[in-house]
mmCIF entry with sequence, helices, sheets and N, C-alpha, C, O atoms, coordinates in Angstrom:
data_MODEL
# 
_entry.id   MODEL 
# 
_entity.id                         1 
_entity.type                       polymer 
_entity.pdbx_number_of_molecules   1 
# 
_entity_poly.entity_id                      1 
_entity_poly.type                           'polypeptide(L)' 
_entity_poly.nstd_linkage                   no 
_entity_poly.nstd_monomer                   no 
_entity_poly.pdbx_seq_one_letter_code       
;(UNK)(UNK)(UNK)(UNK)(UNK)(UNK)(UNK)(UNK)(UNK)(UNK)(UNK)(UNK)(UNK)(UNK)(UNK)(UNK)
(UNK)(UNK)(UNK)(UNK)(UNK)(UNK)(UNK)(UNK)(UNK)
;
_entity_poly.pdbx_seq_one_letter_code_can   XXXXXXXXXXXXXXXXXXXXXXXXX 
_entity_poly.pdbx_strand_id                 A 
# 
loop_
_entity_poly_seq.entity_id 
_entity_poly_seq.num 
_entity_poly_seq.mon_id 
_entity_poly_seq.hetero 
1 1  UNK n 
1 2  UNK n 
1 3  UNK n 
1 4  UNK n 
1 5  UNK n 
1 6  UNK n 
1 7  UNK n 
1 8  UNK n 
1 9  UNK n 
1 10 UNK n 
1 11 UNK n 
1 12 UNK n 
1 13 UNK n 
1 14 UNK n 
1 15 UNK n 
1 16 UNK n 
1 17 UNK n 
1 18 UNK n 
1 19 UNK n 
1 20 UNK n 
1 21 UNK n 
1 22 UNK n 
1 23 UNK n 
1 24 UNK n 
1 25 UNK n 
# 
_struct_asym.id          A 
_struct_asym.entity_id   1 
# 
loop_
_struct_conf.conf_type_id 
_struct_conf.id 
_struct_conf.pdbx_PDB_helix_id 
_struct_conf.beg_label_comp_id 
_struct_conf.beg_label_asym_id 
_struct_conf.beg_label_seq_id 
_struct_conf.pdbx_beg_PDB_ins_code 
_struct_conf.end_label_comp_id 
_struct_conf.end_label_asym_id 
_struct_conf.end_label_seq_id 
_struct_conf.pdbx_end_PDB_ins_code 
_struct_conf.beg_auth_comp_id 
_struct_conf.beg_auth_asym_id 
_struct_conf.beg_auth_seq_id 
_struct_conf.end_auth_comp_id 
_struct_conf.end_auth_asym_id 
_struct_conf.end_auth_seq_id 
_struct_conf.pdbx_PDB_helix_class 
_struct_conf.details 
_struct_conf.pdbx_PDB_helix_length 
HELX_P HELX_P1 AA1 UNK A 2  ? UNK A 13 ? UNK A 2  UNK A 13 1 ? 12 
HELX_P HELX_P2 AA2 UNK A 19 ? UNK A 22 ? UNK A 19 UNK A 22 1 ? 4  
# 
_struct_conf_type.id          HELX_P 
_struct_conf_type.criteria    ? 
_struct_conf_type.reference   ? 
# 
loop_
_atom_site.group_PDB 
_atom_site.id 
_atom_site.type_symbol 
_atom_site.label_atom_id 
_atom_site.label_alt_id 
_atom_site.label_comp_id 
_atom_site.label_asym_id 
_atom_site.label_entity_id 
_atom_site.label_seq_id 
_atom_site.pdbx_PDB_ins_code 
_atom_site.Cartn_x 
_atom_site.Cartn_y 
_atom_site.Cartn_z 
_atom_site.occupancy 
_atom_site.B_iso_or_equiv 
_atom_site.pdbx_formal_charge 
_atom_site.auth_seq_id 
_atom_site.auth_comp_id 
_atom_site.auth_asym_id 
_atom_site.auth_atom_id 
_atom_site.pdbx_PDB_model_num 
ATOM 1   N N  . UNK A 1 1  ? 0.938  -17.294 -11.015 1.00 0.00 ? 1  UNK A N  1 
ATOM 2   C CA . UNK A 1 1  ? 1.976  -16.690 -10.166 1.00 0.00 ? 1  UNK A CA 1 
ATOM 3   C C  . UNK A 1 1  ? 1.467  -16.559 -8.733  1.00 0.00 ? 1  UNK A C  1 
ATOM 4   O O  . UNK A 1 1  ? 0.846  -15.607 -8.261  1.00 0.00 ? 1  UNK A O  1 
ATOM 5   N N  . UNK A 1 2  ? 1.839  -17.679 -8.129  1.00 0.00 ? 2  UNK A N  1 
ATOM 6   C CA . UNK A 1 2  ? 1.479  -17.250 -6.459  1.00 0.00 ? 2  UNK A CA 1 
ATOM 7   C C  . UNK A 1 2  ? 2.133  -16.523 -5.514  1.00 0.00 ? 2  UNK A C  1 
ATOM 8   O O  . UNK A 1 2  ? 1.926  -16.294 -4.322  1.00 0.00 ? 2  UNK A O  1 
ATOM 9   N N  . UNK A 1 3  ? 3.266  -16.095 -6.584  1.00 0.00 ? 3  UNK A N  1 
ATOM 10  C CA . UNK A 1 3  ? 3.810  -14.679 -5.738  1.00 0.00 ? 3  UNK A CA 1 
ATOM 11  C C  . UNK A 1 3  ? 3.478  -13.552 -5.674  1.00 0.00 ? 3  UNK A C  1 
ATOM 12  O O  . UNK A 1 3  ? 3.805  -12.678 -4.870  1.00 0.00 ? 3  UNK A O  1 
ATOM 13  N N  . UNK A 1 4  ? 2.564  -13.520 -6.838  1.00 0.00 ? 4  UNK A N  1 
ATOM 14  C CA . UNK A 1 4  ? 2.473  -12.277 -7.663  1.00 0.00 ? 4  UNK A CA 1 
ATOM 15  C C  . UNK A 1 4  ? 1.149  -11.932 -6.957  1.00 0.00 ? 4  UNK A C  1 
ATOM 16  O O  . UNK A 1 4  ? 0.870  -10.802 -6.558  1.00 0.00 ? 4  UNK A O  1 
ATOM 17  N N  . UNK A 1 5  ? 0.265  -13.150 -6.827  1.00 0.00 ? 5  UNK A N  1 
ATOM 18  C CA . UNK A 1 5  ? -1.110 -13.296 -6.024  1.00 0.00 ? 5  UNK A CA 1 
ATOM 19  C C  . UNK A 1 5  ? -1.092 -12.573 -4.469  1.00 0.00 ? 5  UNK A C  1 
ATOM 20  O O  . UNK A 1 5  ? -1.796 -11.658 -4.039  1.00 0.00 ? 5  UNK A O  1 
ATOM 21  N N  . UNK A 1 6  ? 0.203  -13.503 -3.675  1.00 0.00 ? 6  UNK A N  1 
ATOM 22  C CA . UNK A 1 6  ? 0.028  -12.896 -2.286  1.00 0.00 ? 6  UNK A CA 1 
ATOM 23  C C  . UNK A 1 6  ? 0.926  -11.726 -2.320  1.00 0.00 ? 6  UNK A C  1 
ATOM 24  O O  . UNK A 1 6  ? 1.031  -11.307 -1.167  1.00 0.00 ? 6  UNK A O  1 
ATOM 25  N N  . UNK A 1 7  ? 1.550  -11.088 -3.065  1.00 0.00 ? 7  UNK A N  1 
ATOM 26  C CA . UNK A 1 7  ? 2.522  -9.818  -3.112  1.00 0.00 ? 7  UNK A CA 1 
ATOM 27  C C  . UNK A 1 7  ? 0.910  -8.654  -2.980  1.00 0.00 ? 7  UNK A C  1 
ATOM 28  O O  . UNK A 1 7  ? 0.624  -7.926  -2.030  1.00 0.00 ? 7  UNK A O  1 
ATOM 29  N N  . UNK A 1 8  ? 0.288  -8.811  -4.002  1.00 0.00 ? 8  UNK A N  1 
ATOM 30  C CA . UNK A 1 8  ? -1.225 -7.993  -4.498  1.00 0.00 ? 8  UNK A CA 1 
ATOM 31  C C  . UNK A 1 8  ? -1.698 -8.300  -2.617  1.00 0.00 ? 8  UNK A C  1 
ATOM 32  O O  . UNK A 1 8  ? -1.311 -7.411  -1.859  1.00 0.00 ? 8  UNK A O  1 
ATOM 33  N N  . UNK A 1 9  ? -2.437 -9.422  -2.003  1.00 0.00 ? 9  UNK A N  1 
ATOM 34  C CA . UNK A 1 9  ? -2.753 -9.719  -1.313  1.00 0.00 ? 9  UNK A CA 1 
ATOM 35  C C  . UNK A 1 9  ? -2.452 -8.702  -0.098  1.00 0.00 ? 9  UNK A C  1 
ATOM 36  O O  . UNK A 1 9  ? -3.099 -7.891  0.564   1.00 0.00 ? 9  UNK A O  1 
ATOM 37  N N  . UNK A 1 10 ? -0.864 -9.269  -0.168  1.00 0.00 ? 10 UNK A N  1 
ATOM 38  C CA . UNK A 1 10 ? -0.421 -8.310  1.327   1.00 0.00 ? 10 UNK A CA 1 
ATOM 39  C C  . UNK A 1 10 ? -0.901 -5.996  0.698   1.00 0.00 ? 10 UNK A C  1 
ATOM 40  O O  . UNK A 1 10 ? -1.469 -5.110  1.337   1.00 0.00 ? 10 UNK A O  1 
ATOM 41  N N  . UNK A 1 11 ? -0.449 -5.995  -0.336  1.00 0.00 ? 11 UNK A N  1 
ATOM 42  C CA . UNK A 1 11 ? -0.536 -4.790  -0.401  1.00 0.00 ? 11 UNK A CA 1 
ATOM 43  C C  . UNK A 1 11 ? -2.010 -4.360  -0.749  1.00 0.00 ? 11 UNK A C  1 
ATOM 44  O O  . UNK A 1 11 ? -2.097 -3.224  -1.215  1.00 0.00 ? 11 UNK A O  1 
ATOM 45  N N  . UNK A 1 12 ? -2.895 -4.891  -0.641  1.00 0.00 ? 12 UNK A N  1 
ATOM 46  C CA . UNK A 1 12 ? -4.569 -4.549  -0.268  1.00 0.00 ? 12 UNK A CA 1 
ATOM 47  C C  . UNK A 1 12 ? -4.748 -4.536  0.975   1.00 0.00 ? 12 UNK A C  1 
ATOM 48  O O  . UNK A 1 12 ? -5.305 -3.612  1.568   1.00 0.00 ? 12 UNK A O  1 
ATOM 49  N N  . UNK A 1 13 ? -4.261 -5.640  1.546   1.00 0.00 ? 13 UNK A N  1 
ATOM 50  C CA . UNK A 1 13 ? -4.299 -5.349  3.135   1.00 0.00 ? 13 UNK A CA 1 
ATOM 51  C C  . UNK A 1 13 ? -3.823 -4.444  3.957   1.00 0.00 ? 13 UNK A C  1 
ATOM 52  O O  . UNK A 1 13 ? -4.196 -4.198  5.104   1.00 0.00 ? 13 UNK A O  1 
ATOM 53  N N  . UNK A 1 14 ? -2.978 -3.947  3.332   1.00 0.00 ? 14 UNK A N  1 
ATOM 54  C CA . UNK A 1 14 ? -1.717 -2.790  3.801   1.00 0.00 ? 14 UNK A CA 1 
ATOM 55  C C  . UNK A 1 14 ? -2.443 -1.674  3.800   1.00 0.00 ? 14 UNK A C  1 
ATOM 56  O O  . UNK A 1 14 ? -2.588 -0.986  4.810   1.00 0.00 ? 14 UNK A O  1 
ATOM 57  N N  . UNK A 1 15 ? -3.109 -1.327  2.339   1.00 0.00 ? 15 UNK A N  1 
ATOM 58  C CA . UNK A 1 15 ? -3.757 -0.472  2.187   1.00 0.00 ? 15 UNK A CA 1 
ATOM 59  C C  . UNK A 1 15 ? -5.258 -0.533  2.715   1.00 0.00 ? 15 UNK A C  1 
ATOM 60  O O  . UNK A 1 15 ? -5.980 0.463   2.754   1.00 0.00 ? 15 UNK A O  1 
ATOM 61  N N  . UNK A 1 16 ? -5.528 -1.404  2.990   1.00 0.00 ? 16 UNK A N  1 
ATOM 62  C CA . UNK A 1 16 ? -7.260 -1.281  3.746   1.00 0.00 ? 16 UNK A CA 1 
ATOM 63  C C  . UNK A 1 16 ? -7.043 -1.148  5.193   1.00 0.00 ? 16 UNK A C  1 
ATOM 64  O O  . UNK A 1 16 ? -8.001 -0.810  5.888   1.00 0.00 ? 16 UNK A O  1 
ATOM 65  N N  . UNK A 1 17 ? -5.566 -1.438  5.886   1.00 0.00 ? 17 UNK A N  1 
ATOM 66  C CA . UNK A 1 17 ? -5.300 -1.267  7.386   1.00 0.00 ? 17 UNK A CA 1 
ATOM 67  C C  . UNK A 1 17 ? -5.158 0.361   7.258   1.00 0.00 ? 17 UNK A C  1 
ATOM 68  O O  . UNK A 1 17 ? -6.195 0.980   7.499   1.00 0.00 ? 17 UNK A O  1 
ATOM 69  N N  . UNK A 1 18 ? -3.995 1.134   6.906   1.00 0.00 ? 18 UNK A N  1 
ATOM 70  C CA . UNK A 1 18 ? -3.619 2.175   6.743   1.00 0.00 ? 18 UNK A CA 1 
ATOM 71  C C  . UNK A 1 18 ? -4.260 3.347   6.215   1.00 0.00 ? 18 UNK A C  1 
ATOM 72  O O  . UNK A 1 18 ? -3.987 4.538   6.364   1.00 0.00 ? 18 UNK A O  1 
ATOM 73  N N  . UNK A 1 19 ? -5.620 2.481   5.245   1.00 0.00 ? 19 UNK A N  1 
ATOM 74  C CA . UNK A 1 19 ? -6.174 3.689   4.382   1.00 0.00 ? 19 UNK A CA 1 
ATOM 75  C C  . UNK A 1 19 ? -7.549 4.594   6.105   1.00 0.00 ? 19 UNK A C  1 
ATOM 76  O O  . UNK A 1 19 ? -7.796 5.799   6.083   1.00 0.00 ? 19 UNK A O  1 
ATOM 77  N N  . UNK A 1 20 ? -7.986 3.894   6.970   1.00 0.00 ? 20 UNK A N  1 
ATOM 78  C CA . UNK A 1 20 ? -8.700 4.088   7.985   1.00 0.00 ? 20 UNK A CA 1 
ATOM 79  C C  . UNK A 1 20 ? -7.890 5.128   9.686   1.00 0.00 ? 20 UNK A C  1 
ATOM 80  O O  . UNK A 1 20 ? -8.383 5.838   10.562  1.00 0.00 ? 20 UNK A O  1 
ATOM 81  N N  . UNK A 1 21 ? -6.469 4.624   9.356   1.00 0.00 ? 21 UNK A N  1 
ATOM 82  C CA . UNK A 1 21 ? -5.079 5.103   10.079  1.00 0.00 ? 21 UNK A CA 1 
ATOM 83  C C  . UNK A 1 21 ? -5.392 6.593   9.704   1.00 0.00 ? 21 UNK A C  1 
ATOM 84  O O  . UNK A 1 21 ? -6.331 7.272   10.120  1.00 0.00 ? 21 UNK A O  1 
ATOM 85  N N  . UNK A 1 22 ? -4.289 6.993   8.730   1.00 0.00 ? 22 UNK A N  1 
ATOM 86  C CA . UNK A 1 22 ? -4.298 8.035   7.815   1.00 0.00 ? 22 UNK A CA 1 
ATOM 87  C C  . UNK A 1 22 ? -5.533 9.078   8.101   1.00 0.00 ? 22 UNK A C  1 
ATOM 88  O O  . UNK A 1 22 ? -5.369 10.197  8.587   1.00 0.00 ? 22 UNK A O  1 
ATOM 89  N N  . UNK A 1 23 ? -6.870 8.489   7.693   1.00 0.00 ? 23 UNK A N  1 
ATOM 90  C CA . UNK A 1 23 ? -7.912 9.486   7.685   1.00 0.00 ? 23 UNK A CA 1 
ATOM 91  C C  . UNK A 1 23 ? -8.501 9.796   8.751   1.00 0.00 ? 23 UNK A C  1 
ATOM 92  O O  . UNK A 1 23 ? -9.365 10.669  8.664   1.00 0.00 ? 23 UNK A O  1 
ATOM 93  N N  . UNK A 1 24 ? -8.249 9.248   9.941   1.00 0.00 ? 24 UNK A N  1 
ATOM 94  C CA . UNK A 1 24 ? -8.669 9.347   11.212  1.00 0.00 ? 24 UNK A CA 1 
ATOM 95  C C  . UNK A 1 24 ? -7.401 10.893  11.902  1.00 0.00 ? 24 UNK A C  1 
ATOM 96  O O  . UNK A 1 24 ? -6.271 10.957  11.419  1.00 0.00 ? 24 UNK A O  1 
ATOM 97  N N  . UNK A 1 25 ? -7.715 11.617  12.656  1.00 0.00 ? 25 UNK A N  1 
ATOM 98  C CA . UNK A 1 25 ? -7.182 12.653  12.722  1.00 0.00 ? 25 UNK A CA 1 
ATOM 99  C C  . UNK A 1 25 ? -6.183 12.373  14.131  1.00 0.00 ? 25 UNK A C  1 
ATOM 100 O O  . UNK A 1 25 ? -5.439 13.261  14.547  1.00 0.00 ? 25 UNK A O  1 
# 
């Protein structure tokens, strides 16, 4: 499933951009 691959893909990235966002004050 190479949708299923870059769907996972984008939402690791999402979360490794945002998770540094968030914890920064």
């Amino acid at each position: 499933m190479k949708v299923s691959a870059a769907a996972l893909a984008v939402i690791l990235i999402a979360t490794a951009l945002c998770a540094p966002a968030s914890a920064s004050p």
